[in-house]
N, C-alpha and C positions, 0 to 999 in steps of 0.2 A: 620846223616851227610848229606847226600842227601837232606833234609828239609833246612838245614841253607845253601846249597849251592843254593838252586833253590830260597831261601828269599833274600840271599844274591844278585843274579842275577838281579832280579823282582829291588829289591832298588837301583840295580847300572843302571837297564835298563830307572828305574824313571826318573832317575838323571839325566841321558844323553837328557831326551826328553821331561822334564818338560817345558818347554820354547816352544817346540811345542806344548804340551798341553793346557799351557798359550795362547800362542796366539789363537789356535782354538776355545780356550773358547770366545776370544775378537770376535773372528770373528762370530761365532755363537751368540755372543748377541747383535753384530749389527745388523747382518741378521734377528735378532729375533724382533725385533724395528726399523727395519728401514725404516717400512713404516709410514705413516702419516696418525691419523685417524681422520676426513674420510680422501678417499683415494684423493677426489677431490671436492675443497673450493669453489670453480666456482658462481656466481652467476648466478639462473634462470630463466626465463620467469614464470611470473602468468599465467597459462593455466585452464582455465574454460571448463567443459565438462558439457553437460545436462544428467539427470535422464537419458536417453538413451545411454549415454556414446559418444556421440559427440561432436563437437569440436565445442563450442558457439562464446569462444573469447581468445583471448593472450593480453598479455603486455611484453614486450622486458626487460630483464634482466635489472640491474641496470649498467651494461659494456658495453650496449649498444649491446649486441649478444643475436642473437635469439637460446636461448640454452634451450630448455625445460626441465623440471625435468627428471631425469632418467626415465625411462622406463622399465617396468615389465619384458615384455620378446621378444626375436628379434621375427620378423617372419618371417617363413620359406624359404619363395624366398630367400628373403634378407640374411638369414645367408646362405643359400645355395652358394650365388653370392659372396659372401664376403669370403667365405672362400676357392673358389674355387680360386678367385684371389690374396688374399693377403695369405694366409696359409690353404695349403690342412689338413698338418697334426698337426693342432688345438689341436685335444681333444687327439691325441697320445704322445705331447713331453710335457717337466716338462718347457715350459717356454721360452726353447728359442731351436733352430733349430741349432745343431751343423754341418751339411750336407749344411744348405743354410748360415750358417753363412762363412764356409770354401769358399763356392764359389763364396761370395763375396767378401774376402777377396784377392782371387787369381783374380778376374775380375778387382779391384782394381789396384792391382799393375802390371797388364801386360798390361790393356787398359787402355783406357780415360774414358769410362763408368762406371759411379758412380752406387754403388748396395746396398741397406741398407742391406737387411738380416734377415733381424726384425720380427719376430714375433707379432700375433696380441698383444698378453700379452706384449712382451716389447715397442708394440706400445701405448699401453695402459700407462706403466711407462712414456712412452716421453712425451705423453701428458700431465699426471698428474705434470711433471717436467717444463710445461709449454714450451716445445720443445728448449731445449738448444744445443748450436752450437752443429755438428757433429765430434765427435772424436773419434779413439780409446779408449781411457781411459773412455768416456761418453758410446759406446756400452758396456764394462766390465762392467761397474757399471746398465747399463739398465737390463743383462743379469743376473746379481747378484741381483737387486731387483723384476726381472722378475718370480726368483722360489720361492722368496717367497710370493709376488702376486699370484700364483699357488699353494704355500703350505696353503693360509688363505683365497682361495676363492674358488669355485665351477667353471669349466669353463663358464659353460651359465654366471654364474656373470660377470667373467670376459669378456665375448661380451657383453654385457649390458652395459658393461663401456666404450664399444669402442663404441656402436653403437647410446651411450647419449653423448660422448664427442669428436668425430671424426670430423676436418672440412668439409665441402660442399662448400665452395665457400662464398667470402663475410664475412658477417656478421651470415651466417646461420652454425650452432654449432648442432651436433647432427642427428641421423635417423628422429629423430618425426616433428622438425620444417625444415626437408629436404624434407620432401616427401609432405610436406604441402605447403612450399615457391614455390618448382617447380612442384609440380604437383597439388596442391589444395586436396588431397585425405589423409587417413591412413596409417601410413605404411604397416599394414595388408592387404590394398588395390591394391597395388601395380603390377602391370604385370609382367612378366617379365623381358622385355625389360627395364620401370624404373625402375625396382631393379636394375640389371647390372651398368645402367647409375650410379645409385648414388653410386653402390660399386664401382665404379673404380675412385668417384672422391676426395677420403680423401687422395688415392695416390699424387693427384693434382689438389689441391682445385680452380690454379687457370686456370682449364680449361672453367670452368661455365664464360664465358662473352660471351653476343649473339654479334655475327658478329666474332669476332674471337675464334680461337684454335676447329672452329669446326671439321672439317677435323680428326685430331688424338683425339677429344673425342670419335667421332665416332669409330673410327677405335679401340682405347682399350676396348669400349661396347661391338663391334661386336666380339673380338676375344674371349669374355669372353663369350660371347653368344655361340661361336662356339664349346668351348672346352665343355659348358657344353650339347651341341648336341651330340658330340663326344662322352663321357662321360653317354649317355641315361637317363641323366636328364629330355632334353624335348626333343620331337619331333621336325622332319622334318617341319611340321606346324609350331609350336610355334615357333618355330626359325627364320622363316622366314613373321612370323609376328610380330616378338620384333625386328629384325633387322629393320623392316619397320616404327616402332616408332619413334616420332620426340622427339630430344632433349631436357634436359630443357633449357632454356634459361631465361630471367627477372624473378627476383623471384615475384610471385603471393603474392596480396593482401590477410593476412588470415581474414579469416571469422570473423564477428562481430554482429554477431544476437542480442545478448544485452549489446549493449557498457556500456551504465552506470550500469549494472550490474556488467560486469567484472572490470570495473572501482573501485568501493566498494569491491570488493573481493581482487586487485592489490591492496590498500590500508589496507586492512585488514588482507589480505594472501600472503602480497609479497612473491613471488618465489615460490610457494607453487602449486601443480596440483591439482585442489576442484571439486570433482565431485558435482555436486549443484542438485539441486530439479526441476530445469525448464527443462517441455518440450519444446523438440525440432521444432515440427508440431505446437504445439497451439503456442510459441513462434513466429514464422513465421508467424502464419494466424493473429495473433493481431500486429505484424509489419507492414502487408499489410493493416489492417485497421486503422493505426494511419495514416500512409502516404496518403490514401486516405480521412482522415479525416481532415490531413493538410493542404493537397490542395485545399479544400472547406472553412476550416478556413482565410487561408491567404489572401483569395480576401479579406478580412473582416480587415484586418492586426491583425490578431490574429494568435502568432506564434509557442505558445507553449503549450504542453499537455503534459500529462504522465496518466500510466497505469498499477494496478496491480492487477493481480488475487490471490489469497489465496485459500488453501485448509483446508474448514471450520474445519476438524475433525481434521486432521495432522498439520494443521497450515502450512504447505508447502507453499511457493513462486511458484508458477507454472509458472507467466508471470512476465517479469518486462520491461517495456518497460518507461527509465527514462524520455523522452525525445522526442519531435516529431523530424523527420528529418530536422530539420531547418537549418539557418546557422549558423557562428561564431557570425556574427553583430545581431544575434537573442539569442545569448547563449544557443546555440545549447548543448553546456559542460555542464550546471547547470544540476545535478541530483534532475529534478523537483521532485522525489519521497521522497525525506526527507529533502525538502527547506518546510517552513516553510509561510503559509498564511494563512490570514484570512479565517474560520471556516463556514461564513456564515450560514447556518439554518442546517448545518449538525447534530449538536449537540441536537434539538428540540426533537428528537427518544429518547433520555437517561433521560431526563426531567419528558417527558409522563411517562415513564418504572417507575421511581423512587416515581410518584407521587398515582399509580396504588399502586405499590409492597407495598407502607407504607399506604393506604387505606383514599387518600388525592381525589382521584376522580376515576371514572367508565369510562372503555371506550367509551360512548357515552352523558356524560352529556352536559348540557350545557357550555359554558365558556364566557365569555362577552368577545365582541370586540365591539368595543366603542372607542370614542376618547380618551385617557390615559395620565396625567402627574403624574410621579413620581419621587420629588424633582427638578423638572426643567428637567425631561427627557421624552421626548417626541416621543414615538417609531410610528411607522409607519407602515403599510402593503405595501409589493410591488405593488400595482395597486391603491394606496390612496384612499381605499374604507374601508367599515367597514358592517360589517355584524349584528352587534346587537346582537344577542347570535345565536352560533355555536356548534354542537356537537365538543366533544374534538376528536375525531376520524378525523374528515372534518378539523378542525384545524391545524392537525397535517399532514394530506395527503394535503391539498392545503395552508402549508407552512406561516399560517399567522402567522404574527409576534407580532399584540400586545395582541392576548391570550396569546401567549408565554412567553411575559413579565408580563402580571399578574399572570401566574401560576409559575412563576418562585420568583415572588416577595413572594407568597404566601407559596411555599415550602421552602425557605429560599435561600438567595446569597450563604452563608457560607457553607451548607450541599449539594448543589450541585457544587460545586466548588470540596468538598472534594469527593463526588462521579467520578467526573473527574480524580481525583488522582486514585480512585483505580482502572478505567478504562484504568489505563497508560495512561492516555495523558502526557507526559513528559514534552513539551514543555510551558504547560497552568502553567507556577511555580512563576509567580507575586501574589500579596497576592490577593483573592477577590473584595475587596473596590478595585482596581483599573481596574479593567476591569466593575465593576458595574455589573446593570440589560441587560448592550450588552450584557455580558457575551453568552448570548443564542442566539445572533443574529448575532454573527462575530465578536465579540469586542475582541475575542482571537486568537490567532494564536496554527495552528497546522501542521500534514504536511499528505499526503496519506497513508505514512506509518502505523502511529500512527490510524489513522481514519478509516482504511479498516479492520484494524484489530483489533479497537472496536468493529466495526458490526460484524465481524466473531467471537468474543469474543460472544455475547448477540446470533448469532444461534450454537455455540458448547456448549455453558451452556443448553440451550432449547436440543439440540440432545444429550447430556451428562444425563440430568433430566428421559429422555426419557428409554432411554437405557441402565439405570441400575434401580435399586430398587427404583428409585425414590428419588437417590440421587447425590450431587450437585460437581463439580468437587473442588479442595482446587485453582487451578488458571489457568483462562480461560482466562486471556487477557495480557500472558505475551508473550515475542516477537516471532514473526514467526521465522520459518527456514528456512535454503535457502542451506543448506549444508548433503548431503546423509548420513543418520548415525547417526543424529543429533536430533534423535528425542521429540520432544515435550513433555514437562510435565508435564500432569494436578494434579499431588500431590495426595494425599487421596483423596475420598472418605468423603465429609462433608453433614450431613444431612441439614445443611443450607445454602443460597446462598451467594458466594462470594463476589457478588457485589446488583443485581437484578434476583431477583424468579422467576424462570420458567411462571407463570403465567402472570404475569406484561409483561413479554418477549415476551409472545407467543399472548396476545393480543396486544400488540406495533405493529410485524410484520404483525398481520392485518389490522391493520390500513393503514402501511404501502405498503401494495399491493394490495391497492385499488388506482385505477388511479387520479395520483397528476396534476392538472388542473391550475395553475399561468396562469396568464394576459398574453397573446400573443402566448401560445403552440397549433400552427400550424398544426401538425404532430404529434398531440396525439394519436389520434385513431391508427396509425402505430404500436403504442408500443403496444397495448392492449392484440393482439393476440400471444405474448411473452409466455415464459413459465413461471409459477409464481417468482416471484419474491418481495421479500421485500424492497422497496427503496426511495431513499428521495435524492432530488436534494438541490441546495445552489447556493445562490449568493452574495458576497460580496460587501458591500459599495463600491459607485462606480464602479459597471462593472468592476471589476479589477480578480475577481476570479469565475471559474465556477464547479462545483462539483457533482459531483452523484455517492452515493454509494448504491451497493445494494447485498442483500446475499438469496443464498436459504441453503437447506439444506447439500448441498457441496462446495459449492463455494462462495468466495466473492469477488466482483468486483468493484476497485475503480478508478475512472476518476477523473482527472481535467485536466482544461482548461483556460488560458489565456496568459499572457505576462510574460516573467519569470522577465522585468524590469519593470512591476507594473503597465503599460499603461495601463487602462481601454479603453472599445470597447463598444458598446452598444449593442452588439453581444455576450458579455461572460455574459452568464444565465444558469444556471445548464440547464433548460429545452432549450434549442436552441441548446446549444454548449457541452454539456457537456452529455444529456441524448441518444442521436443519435448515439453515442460512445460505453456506457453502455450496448445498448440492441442489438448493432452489436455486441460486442463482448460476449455478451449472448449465442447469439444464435450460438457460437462456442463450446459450452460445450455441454455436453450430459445432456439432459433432467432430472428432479428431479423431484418426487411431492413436494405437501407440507408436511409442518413442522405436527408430531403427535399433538394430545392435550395433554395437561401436564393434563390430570384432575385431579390427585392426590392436583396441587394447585389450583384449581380453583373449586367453590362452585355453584350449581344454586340458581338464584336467581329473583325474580318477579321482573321487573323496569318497571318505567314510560315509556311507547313509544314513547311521545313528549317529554320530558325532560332528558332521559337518567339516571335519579336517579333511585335510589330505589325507588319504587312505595312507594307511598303515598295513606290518605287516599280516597281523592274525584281525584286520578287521574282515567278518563273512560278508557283508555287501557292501559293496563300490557299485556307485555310477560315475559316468561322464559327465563332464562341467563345462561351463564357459564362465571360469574366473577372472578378474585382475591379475594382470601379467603379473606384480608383483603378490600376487598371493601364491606364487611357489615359492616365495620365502620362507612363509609358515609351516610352522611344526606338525610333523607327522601325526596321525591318532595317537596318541595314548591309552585310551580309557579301554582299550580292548587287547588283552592280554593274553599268551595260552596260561591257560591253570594244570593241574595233573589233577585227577582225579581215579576213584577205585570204580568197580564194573558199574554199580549201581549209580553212578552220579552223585551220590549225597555225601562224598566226604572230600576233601583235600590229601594227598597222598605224597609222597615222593619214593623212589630208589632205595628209600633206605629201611622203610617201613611196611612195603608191599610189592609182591611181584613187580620185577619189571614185565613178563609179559604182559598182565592184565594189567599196566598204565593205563590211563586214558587220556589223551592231550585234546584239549576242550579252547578255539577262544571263549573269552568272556569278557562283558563289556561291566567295567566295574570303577564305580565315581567315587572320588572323593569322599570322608565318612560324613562331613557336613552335609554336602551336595546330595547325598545318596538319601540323608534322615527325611530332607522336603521332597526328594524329588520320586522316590519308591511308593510313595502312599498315591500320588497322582498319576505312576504310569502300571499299573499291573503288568505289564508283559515283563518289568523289571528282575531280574534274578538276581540275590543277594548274596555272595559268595558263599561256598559249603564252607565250614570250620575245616579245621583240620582232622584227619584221624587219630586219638589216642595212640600215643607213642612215636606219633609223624610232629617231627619238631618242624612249629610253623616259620620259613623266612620272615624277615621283619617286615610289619604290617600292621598297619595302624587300625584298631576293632572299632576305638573313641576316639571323639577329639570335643572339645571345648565348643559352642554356639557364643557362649558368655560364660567370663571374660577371653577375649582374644590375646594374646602372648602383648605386655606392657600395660594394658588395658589400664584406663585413668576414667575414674569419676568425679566430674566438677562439681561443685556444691556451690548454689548460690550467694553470692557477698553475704556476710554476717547471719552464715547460715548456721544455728547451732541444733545439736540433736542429733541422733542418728541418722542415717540413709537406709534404705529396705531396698535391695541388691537382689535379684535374682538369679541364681545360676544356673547354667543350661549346657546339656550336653547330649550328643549326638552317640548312639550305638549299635554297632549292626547287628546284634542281639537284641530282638525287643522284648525279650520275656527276661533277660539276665538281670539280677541285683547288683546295683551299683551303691560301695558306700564312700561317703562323703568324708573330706578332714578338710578343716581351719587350723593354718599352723600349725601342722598333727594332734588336733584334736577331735576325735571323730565329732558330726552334730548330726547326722542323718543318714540314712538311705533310699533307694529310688527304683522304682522298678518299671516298665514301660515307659513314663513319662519321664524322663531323668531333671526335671529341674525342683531347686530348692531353692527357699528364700529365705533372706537373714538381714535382721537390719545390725547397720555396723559402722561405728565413728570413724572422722578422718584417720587416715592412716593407712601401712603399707601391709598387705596380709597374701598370704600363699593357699589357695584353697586346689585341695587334691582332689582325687578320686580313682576310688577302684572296685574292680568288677570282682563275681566270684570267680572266678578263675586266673587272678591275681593280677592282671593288666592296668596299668596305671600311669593315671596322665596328670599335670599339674601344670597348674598356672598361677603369674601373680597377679595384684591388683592393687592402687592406689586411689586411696579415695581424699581429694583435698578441694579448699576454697578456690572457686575461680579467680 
């Protein structure tokens, strides 16, 4: 009986209070939801901090408030200041302050003086509500979603939301972009005195205007100062030296160490806080060197540069400097580091590597440079001079250009074009056939980006080979980093190379840290005393772009230099403008040696010491080498032959025309009749083969050969071009004192004596122009001359 009474109760007690239940449930699961997640939608500032966690640069939210991303954790002054003044007892109530809410309520209705009451936490809700009018019905519901703000967050969280989303005055939103606008510092940095200042002014933001409301800013700093004297927070001192701090007033310009850095990252990472890779010091000391590199450019009207370092192993961004300090009317905005220019002879380094790595040449063989047409193209060396045959090493360090088109002709357009691809050049994506045999001399576009960090690509493959088993990374030249955390990935472990072999690589950058000499470099010798360095300057058609890149075995560093609107200056030369840059900012790094030897890929091997091949059989001096395994593919010397000669040395002889006793078997090192015409005058120690002796019938041996026209040779003549052309012809003979005469379609027009060239002007059309010597030897070529 007892049982169905106390049942019977229990179901009648249901009955009565079900509907209170009901509702506490509604109430309870709005409370339980009624906040909004996140807690706050707000738009950010981009804030950029370097590797050392400093403040490089911002960009102003998309609301146009300087509101930085939240922030980790208050510091201590500051929460100290803040809590002393807007809520002592924070971390002891659920939310909201029943005690100071009572006694606003009664200040209310007996005086004129308004009192919120507020809690930091429901200050915190008001904010996030976007601060909607003051009412009682708006305190209940702050108060109400106040404990549960307190029931789904940690306190420190919740200051973190006050001390990221609280006003300052203005446009400045937040602790982090407060203590930055009016003081220029961290908020960790902060005194005491600016702490106080900025906690008392989320109460009233709009006290921050210099010339008014200073008076009671001051005086609510100092009481806050006072009570926390009071209180034995700080000292009798302290107090009366934070009293003695001056206000803030105008908000401070924030710091911009790498504008077009954070620019790129504001585009990439809108609203986002990116702790990045650049130091902060070397960022600075390469600031100071651009700007004083600008101001030596500019007399020149050359207005713009950029600069970036890489960190060859990590691939890190260390420096990024888009942009000289110029102005707007200079395009000072353009992010020169991944605009896009002419390549000029930058590219020549991966040419050599490729031509090495596949066992197409040695690093010191010969290469003819010679006057050059190929299909109508006509390349040129910077100083309109020609060398005759050049080691490929001197080539490549004194930047000439028409070796480079014939070893470029010769290892193929199509197979270096695609070597480009897997170097990431990204930009070079037209087919081949359209950038031609330029291709290697600036006919491509690319940008500093893409180019700094080829060359850091070809020394972390070299330091990768090195330091491990002598094996090759799976990808060395994919994009830098520039983001902490982010780190770099060279994939597997490949016993073959990715792009170019260690060896190829490691003899390239000798070549290239042998000092690079162009026509007019003034202040060479300056660079010499530098610390090693692998590097190669550039300059684009027309004086338009200047380049120098160069890597050791940690760093790599790249420059350019010119007009960001295309002006050419006769001042933008890798070597003038562009290398003075290079090796000031060199000598900001800390010291490297050099690169190890790869000898696992590299073989010794005897070469010729005048011709750079593999020794041959009548070459007189051979040394030992550490070449590219695959350069025992390459062809034996040539150029050194035995000759027969009579006692005297001054004739050519054979068996048939003098003693065999008194033969004389002579090597002799003897070049091509072109090669021989440029390259005899510039070496004296050169010996020019003896003639033959009367009556000694000479083997066939070419005495001349043609400069202009070359065998097919084609002169284009511009669209509706009428009139003649003035055509001059040029020929090479190892006789310089012999008479040479001339025929047009067998008609004699001239003769020539030392200097063998003749000039004729002559209409479209197809014509055979001969020539012969006194001693009847005779060579001929044709020529067509027509409209392009």
């Amino acid at each position: 009986m007892k049982f169905r009474s106390l049942r019977g109760n229990l179901y009648a007690w249901c009955n009565k209070y079900k509907i209170a239940l009901a509702v506490l449930l509604v109430v309870f699961t709005l409370w339980l939801f009624a906040l909004p997640k996140p807690l706050f939608n707000t738009p950010t500032a981009t804030v950029v901090t370097s590797a050392e966690g400093q403040l490089m640069g911002a960009r102003i939210a998309q609301d146009g408030q300087w509101r930085f991303p939240p922030i980790d954790e208050v510091p201590p002054r500051f929460e100290t200041c803040i809590l002393n003044f807007e809520d002592a007892y924070f971390y002891k109530h659920p939310g909201f302050n029943a005690v100071s809410m009572a006694k606003a309520f009664w200040q209310n209705l007996t005086t004129s003086k308004r009192r919120g009451g507020s809690t930091i936490t429901q200050q915190v809700i008001r904010l996030s509500r976007n601060n909607p009018d003051r009412t009682y019905f708006e305190k209940l519901l702050e108060t109400f979603l106040a404990t549960r703000l307190e029931a789904g967050y940690s306190k420190k969280e919740i200051l973190n939301f006050y001390a990221s989303q609280a006003p300052f005055g203005g446009n400045v939103v937040g602790l982090q972009s407060a203590s930055w606008r009016y003081f220029g510092i961290e908020p960790s940095e902060l005194s005491w005195g600016q702490a106080a200042a900025l906690a008392v002014l989320p109460n009233a933001p709009a006290l921050v205007f210099p010339g008014k409301n200073e008076l009671i800013f001051e005086a609510k700093r100092n009481r806050l100062l006072k009570k926390l004297n009071k209180e034995g927070i700080i000292d009798a001192t302290t107090y009366e030296l934070a009293i003695a701090e001056s206000l803030p007033g105008k908000p401070l310009e924030l710091p911009d160490i790498a504008s077009h850095f954070t620019e790129r990252l504001a585009r990439e990472h809108q609203g986002e806080r990116i702790n990045s890779t650049l130091q902060f010091n070397l960022q600075k000391r390469v600031n100071q060197i651009t700007e004083e590199a600008h101001y030596r450019l500019n007399q020149n009207q050359i207005h713009n540069l950029a600069v970036l370092i890489l960190d060859v192993n990590t691939r890190e961004v260390l420096s990024y400097v888009g942009n000289a300090p110029t102005t707007k009317e200079h395009a000072n905005y353009v992010d020169i580091i991944s605009s896009n220019r002419s390549t000029g002879s930058t590219l020549k380094p991966f040419l050599y590597a490729a031509l090495m790595g596949e066992g197409q040449l040695l690093p010191h063989s010969l290469v003819a440079d010679v006057p050059t047409s190929i299909n109508g193209y006509n390349p040129q060396n910077f100083d309109q001079s020609y060398q005759g045959a050049v080691p490929a090493s001197q080539a490549l360090a004194r930047s000439l250009n028409v070796p480079a088109v014939t070893l470029l002709q010769e290892y193929g357009l199509q197979k270096f074009y695609n070597k480009l691809h897997q170097l990431h050049f990204k930009t070079i994506k037209r087919p081949a056939d359209y950038y031609g045999l330029s291709l290697i001399l600036g006919g491509a576009e690319s940008n500093l980006w893409d180019l700094t960090n080829a060359y850091a690509g070809l020394a972390a493959t070299l330091n990768h080979f090195n330091n491990t088993s002598s094996e090759y990374p799976q990808q060395a030249f994919q994009e830098p980093v520039y983001i902490q955390d982010s780190n770099y990935d060279y994939g597997e472990k490949m016993p073959n190379p990715e792009v170019l072999d260690a060896g190829a690589i490691y003899k390239t950058l000798e070549a290239l840290k042998e000092v690079n000499r162009p026509q007019g470099s003034k202040n060479w010798e300056f660079f010499t005393d530098a610390q090693p360095l692998a590097w190669k300057t550039g300059t684009s058609y027309g004086f338009k772009d200047a380049w120098a890149v160069g890597v050791t075995p940690k760093y790599a560093i790249g420059v350019w230099v010119g007009n960001a609107d295309g002006e050419g200056r006769p001042g933008i030369t890798g070597v003038e403008a562009a290398a003075p840059i290079l090796f000031d900012v060199l000598n900001l790094l800390p010291n490297a040696s050099w690169f190890e030897t790869p000898y696992d890929e590299l073989v010794e091997a005897s070469v010729c010491t005048q011709s750079g091949n593999l020794a041959g059989l009548y070459c007189p001096e051979t040394t030992t080498e550490w070449i590219p395994k695959n350069g025992t593919r390459t062809m034996a010397c040539s150029y050194h032959k035995q000759v027969i000669l009579n006692e005297a040395r001054s004739l050519q002889v054979n068996a048939n025309c003098y003693p065999i006793g008194k033969l004389i078997a002579e090597p002799w090192f003897d070049l091509p009749t072109v090669w021989e015409y440029y390259y005899a005058p510039l070496h004296p120690e050169y010996k020019t083969l003896p003639p033959f002796a009367p009556g000694c019938s000479p083997e066939e041996q070419a005495v001349m050969a043609f400069i202009f026209p070359k065998k097919g040779e084609q002169i284009l003549l511009p669209k509706d071009f009428s009139g003649t052309q003035e055509v001059v012809f040029k020929l090479a003979h190892r006789d310089p004192d012999i008479t040479v005469y001339w025929y047009l379609d067998g008609i004699y027009v001239g003769s020539t004596t030392t200097f063998h060239e003749l000039s004729m002007a002559l209409k479209p059309g197809k014509y055979t122009i001969s020539a012969t010597d006194a001693q009847g030897n005779t060579q001929a070529q044709t020529l067509e001359i027509r409209p392009a």
